[in-house]
Each structure stands twice: as C-alpha cells, then as structure tokens.
VOSE-243998 format. One record per atom (N, C-alpha, C): residue number from 1; atom name; x, y, z. Coordinates in steps of 0.001 Angstrom, whole numbers, plus 500000, padded with zeros to 6 digits. Layout:
N
nr,atom,x,y,z
NUM,CA,X,Y,Z
...
***
This chain:
152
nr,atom,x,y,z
1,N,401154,764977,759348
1,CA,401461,764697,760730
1,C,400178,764426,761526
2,N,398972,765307,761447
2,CA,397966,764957,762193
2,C,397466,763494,761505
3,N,397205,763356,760528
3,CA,397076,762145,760525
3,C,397724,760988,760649
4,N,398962,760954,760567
4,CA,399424,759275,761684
4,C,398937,759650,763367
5,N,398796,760819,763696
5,CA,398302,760595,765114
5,C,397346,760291,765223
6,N,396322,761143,764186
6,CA,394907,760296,764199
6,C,394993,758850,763938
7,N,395270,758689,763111
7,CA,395339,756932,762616
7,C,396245,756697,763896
8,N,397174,756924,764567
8,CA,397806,756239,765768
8,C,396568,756081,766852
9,N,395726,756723,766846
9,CA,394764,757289,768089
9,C,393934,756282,767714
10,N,392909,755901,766803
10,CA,392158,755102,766364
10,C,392768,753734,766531
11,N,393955,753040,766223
11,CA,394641,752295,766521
11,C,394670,751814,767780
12,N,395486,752752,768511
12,CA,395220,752282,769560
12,C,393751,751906,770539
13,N,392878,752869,770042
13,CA,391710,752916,770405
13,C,391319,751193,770159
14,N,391332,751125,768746
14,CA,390424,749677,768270
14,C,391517,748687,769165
15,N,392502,748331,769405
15,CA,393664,747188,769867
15,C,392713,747051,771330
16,N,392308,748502,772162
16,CA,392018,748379,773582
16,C,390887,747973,773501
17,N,390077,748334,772853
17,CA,388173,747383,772577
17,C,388287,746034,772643
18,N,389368,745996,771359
18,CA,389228,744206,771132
18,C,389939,743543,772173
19,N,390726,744087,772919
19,CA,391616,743653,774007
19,C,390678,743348,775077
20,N,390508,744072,775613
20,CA,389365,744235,776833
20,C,388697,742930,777559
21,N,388123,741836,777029
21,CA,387535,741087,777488
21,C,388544,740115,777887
22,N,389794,740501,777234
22,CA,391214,739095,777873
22,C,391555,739705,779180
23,N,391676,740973,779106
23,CA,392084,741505,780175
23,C,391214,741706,781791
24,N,390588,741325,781397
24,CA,389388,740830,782553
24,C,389899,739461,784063
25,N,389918,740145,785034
25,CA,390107,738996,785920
25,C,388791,737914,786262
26,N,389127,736780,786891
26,CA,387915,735886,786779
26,C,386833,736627,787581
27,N,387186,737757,788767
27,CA,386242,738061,789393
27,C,385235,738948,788516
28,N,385911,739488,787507
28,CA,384913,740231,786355
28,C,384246,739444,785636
29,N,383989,738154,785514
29,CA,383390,737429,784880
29,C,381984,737209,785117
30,N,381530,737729,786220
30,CA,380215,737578,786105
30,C,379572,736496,787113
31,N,378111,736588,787149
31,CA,377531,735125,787990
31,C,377798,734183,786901
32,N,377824,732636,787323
32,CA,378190,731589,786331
32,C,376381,731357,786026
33,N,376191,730339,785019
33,CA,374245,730563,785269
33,C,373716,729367,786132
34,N,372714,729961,786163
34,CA,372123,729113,787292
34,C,370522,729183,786336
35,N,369389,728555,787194
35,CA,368154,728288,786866
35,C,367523,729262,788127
36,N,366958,730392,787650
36,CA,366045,731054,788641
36,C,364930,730510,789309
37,N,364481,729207,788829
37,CA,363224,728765,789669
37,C,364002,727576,789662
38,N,362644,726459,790249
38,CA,363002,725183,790178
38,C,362638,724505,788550
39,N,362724,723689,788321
39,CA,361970,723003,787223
39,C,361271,722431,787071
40,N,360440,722889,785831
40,CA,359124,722657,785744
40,C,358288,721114,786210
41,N,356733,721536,787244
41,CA,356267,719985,786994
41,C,356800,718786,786356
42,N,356744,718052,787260
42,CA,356898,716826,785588
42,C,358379,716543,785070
43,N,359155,717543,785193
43,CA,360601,717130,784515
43,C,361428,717030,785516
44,N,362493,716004,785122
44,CA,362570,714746,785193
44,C,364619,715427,784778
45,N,365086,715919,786363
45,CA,366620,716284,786322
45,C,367425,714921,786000
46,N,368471,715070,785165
46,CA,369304,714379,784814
46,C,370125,713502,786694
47,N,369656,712519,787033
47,CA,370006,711940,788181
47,C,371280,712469,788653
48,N,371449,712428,789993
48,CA,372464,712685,790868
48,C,373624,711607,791013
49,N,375021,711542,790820
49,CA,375381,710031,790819
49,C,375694,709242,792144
50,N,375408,708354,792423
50,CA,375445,707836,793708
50,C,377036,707473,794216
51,N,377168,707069,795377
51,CA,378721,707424,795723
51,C,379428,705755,795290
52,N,378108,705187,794905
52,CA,378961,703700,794593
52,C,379212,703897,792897
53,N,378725,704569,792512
53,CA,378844,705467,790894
53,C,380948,706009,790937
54,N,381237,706345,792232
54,CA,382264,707401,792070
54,C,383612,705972,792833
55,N,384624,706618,792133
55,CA,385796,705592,792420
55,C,387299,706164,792253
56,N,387862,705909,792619
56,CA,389473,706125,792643
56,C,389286,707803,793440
57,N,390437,708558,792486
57,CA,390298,709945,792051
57,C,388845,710863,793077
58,N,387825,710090,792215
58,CA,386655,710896,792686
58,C,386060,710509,793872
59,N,386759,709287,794578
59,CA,386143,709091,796104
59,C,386943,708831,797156
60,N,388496,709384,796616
60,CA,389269,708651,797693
60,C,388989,709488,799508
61,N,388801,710992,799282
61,CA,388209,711503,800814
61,C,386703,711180,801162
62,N,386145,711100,802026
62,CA,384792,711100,802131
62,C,384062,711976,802213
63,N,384506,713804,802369
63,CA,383493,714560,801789
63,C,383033,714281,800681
64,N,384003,713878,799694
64,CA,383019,713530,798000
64,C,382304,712952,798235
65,N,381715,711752,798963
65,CA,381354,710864,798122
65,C,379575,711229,799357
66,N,380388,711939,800041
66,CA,379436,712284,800891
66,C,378417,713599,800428
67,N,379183,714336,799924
67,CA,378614,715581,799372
67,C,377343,715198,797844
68,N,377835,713802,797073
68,CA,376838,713213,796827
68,C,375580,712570,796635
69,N,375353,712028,798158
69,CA,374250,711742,799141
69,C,373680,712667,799378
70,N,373903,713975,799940
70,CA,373592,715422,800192
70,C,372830,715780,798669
71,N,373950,715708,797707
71,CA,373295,716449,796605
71,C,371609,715878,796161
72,N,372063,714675,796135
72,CA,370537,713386,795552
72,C,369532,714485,796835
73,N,369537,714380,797653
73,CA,368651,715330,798880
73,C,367862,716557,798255
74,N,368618,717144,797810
74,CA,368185,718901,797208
74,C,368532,719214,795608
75,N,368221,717993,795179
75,CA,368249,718123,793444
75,C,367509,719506,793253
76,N,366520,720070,793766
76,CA,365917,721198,792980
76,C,366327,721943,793365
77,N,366983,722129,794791
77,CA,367831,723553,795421
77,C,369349,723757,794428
78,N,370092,722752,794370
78,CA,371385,722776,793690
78,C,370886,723474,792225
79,N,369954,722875,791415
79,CA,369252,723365,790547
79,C,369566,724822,790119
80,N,369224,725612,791111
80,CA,368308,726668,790958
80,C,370082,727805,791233
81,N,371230,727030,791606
81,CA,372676,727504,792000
81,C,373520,727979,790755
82,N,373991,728755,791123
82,CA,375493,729099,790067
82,C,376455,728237,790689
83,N,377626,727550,789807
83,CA,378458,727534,790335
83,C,380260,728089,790006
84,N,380893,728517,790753
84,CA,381863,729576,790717
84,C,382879,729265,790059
85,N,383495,727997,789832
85,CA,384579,727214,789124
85,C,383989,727927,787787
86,N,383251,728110,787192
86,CA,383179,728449,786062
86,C,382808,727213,784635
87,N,382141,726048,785148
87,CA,382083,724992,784460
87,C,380901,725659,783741
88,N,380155,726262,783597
88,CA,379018,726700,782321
88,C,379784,727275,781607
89,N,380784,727395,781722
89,CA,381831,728382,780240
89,C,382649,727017,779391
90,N,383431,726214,780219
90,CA,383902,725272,779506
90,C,383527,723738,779683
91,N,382714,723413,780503
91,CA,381661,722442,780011
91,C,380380,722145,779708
92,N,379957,722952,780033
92,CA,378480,723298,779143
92,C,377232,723206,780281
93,N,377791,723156,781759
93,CA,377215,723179,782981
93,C,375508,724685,782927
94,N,374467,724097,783818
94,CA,374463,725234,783544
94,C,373615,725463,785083
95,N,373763,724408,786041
95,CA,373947,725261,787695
95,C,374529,724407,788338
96,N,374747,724150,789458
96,CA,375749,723208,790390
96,C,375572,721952,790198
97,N,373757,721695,790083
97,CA,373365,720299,789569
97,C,374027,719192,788432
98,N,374290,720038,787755
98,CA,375187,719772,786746
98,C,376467,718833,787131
99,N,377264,719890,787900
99,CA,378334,719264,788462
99,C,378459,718121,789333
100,N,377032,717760,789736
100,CA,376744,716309,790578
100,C,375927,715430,789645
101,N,375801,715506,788303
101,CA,375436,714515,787718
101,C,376260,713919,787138
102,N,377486,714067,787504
102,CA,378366,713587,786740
102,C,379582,713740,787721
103,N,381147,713484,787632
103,CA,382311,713520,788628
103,C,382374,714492,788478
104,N,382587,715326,788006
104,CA,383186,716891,788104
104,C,382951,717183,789859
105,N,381978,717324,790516
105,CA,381676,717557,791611
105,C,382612,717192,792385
106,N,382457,715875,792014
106,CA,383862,715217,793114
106,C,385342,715748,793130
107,N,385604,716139,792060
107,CA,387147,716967,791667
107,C,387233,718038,791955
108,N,386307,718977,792196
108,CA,386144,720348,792064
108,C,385697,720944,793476
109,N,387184,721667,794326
109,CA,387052,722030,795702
109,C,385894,723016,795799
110,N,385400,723587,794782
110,CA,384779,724678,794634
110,C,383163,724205,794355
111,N,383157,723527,793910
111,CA,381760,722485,793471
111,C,381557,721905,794987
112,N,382336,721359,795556
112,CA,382075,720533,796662
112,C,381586,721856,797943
113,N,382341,722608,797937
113,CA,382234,723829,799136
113,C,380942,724436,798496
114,N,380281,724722,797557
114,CA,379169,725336,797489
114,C,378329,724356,797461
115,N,378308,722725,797240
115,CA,377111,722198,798079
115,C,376990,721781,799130
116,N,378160,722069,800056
116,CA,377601,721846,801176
116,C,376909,722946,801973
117,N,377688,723871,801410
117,CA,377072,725375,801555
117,C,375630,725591,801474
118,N,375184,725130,800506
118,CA,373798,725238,799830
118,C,372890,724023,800655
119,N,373563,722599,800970
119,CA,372874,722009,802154
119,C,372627,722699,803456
120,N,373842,723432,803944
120,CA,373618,723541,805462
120,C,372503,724840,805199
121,N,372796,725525,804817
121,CA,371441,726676,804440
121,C,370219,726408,803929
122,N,370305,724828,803243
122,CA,368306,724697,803091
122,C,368113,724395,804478
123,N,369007,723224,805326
123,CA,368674,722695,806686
123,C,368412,723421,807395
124,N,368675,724783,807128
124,CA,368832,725854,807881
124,C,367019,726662,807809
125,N,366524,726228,806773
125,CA,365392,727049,805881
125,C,365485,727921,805076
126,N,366497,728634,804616
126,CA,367237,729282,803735
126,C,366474,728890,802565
127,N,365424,729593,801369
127,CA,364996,729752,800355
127,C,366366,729432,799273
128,N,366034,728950,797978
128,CA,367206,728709,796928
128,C,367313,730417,796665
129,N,366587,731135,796661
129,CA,366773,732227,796123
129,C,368475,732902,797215
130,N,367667,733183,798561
130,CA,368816,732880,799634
130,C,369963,732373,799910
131,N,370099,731569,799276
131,CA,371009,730401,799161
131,C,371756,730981,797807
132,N,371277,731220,797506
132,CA,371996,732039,795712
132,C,372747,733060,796517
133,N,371908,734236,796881
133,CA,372577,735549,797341
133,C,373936,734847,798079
134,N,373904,734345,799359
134,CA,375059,734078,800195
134,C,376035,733377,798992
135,N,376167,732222,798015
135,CA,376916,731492,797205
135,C,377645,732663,796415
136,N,376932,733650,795644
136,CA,377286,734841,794231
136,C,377821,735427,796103
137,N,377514,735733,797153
137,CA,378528,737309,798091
137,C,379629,736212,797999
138,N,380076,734787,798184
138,CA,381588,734602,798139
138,C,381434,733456,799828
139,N,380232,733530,799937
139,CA,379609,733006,801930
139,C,380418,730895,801998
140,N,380111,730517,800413
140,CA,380390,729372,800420
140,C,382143,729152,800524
141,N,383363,730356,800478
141,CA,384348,729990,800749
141,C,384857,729366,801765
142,N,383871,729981,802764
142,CA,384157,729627,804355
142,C,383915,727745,804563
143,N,383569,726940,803836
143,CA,383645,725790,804048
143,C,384856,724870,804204
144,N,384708,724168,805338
144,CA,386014,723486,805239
144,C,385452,722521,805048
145,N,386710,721717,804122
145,CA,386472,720033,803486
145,C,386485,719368,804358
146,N,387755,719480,805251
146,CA,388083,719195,806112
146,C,387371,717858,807119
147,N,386044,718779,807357
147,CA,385270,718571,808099
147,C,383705,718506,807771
148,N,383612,718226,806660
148,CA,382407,718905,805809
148,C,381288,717211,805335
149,N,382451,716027,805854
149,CA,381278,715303,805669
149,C,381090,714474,806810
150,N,380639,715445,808217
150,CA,380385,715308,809305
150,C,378610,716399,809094
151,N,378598,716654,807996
151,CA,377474,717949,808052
151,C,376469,716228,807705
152,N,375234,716353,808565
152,CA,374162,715481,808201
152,C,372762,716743,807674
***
C-alpha cells in the first residue's frame, strides 16, 4: 500500500514539473530580447523598410506606414527594445528593429504601439535604456493608433 502512494506521489510530482512551463500565462513569459547597447561601430543594421516597400494589408491605415518613417529615424534606439508580441520566440526577432525590417511591424498592433512609444520618448530625451524600463512596465499600451501618425 505505501508504495502505490509513493509511486502515486512521485507521479504526480514528475506530470507537475513537466507540466509547468504550458501552464504559464504570456505574462510569465518573461522580457522578449532585446540588445542592451547599441551596435557595434561599423555595423551595418539590416535596413528599415520604407513605406513605398509596404502595400495592401501592410499600408492600408497611415499609422503603418508612418510608424516606418519614424522607425528609419531611431534604428539604434528600436535596436536596443524588446518587443511584447513575442516575435523572438516564433520568428526569430531579436528587438523591435527586427519587426521594422521587414512587414511584421506593419501587422502587429503591438509592434506599432511600442514604436511609437519608443519615438515619442527619444523626442522626449528619454535614454534607450529608459525607454526599455517604461516599454517591459506595460507604459507603451497607452498608445492610440488612432491618432499615432499625427506624432512628428
């Protein structure tokens, strides 16, 4: 008898270990990664795409195509960003920059609200480091699309 409880106990034990990481909400997931500095002298970020680059789908509002123009601006600030959608897990992203070298940016309400976020706070003088803290407290939700490519 003690031992099916033991073996029940261990059982259950090992099911909840291996379980554990499904059972996780996205907010347990962690910062997404970002680049702690800028990048190095000399190298040479994968370009920003320009808004005549973006079409249908990816430009029909004009925050996209606007939030674009913005991005080309602060290639090394976006750089140095997490971003919250979670694209460094399933596309191989690995800070916001990412998401403006390519459409994703344009599709992604969450990509778009943290760079404008991350614009109005360099304009602001806001350090990337700064600009990190407010993006990881949750500061970039408060953006409205809405109105967001009226931000110069």
């Amino acid at each position: 008898m003690r031992t099916r409880v033991f073996a029940s106990a261990v059982l259950f034990l090992m099911v909840t270990v291996v379980s554990a990481p499904w059972l996780q909400s996205e907010s347990d997931q962690g910062v997404p990664h970002f680049n702690a500095a800028p990048p190095a002298k000399g190298t040479e970020l994968p370009p920003i795409l320009t808004k005549d680059q973006l079409w249908g789908a990816n430009a029909q509002f004009p925050y996209q195509t606007h939030a674009y123009e913005l991005a080309a601006k602060i290639p090394r600030v976006i750089y140095q960003q997490p971003c919250y959608c979670y694209c460094d897990r399933g596309m191989g992203h690995n800070s916001l920059h990412s998401c403006f070298a390519g459409t994703h940016g344009a599709e992604c309400a969450t990509c778009l609200k943290e760079l404008y976020y991350t614009y109005a706070m360099h304009k602001q003088g806001k350090t990337a480091r700064e600009i990190r803290a407010g993006i990881i407290k949750g500061d970039w939700k408060a953006v409205d699309l809405a109105t967001a490519a009226s931000i110069e």
